[in-house]
Each structure stands twice: as C-alpha cells, then as structure tokens.
ROMARZA-648228 format. One line per 4 residues: number of its first residue (from 1); for each residue x, y, z of C-alpha. Coordinates in steps of 0.25 Angstrom, whole numbers. Layout:
N
NUM> X Y Z; ...
***
This chain:
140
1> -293 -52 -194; -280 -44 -200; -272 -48 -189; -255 -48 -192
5> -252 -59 -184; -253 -70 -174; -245 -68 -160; -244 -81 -152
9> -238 -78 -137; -235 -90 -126; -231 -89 -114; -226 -104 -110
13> -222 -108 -95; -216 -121 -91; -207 -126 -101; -196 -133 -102
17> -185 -121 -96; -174 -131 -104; -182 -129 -118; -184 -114 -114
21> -168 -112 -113; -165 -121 -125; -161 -108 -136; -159 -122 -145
25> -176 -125 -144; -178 -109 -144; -172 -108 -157; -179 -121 -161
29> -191 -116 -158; -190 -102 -165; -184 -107 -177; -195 -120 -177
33> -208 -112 -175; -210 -103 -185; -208 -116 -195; -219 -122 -188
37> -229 -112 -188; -224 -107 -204; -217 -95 -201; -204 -89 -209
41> -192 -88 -201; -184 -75 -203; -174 -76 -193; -167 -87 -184
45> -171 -87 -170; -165 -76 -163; -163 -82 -146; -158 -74 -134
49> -154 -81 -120; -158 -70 -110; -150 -75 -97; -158 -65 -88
53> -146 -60 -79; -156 -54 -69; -165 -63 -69; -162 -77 -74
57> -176 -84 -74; -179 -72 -85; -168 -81 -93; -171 -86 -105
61> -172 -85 -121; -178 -76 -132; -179 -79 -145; -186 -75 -157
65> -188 -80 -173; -193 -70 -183; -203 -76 -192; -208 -70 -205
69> -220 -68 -198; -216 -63 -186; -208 -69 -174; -209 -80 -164
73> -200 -78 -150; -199 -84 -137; -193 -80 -124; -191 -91 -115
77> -188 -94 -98; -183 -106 -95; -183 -103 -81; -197 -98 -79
81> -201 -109 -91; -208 -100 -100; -208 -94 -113; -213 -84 -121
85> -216 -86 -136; -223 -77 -147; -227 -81 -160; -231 -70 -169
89> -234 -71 -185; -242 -65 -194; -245 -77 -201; -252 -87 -191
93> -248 -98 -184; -253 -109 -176; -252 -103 -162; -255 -117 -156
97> -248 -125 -162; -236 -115 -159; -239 -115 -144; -240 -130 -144
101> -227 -131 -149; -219 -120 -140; -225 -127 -128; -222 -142 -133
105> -208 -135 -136; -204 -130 -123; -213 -139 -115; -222 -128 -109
109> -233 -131 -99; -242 -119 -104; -243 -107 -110; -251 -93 -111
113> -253 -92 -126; -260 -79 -134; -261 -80 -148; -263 -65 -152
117> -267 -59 -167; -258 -48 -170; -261 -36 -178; -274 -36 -179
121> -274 -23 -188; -262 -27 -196; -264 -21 -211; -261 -35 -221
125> -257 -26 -233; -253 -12 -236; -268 -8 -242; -273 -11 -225
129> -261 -1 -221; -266 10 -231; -280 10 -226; -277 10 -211
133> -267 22 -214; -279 28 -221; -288 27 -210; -278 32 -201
137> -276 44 -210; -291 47 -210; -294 47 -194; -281 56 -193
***
C-alpha cells in the first residue's frame, strides 16, 4: 500500500471533567505524546479556552501541536466529560498504545476509536507524480 499516513480519531466520554479543564495536563499532554510515539516537534503547544458565552456546557479547550509529521490536537468538555483527540502522521505510530495512554490520562471510561490510513494514492517521489501527470494528460 502507498498510503501517506496514519490518522487515529477518539472520541472519549466520562473522564475526569477536573483533568479535562487542566490547560497545565493539556499542554503536558501535547508537548509529552509526540516523544512517546517518536515524532518531531515543531512547535510548542498552541491552547484556546473557549468560555462558550451561549452556551457554557460547549465550554472547554483546544489545543493543538505540530509535529514533523503532522499534528496531534485535542478539544476537550469538561462538562459533558468528553474529548476529541486526533493523531495523524505519516510515519506510523502505535495507535494502541496512544489510546491507552489518553484514556489512563484523563481517566475515561470508553471511547469510539478509528484508526484511518490516509492517502491512499499519495505519490512517494517526484518520478510517481510525473507518471500520474502523464496519465492524466493522455485521458484528456
């Protein structure tokens, strides 16, 4: 398979809503994770605390990391308990042990996990992008 990347999404419900609100253990957990799975920072953890005016329960924080290969980002609501977390990278990682270690973290009950490959088509050098362009120019 030529795939790009690999693409982990959780969705995690019951956690700790303390954890969830703690922007100390978010950034913790953006700046820790990509070490863990042998990712390259590129930037420091970027975090916004979205007070939801309209409607507080939609309260909660976003934040992202940028990795060499990719990013990792989570948005979390400590009042409704659950988070969203994406893992994407073109190198892979072990999607296990990262879900393991997001729901030990933040102390989630369960979570709807899809591990997606990405890319499936994605040209690997310049010589794959030649020939598709070439292809393309003869069904034209």
């Amino acid at each position: 398979m030529n795939k790009f990347g690999l693409h982990l999404t959780m969705d995690c419900y019951n956690g700790n809503a303390q954890k969830l609100a703690d922007e100390n253990l978010i950034i913790q957990f953006l700046t820790e994770l990509p070490d863990l799975i042998g990712m390259h920072k590129i930037s420091d953890p970027y975090l916004i605390n979205y007070p939801s005016p309209k409607k507080p329960e939609d309260a909660g924080i976003s934040g992202v990391i940028l990795i060499a290969e990719s990013h990792i980002s989570i948005h979390t609501f400590p009042l409704k308990r659950y988070a969203s977390i994406d893992v994407f990278s073109c190198k892979d990682f072990d999607a296990k042990f990262v879900a393991k270690y997001v729901t030990e973290l933040f102390e989630f009950t369960h979570a709807e996990i899809n591990i997606l490959d990405r890319g499936l088509e994605f040209p690997k050098n310049l010589d794959e992008v030649a020939k598709i362009i070439d292809a393309q120019r003869k069904n034209l």
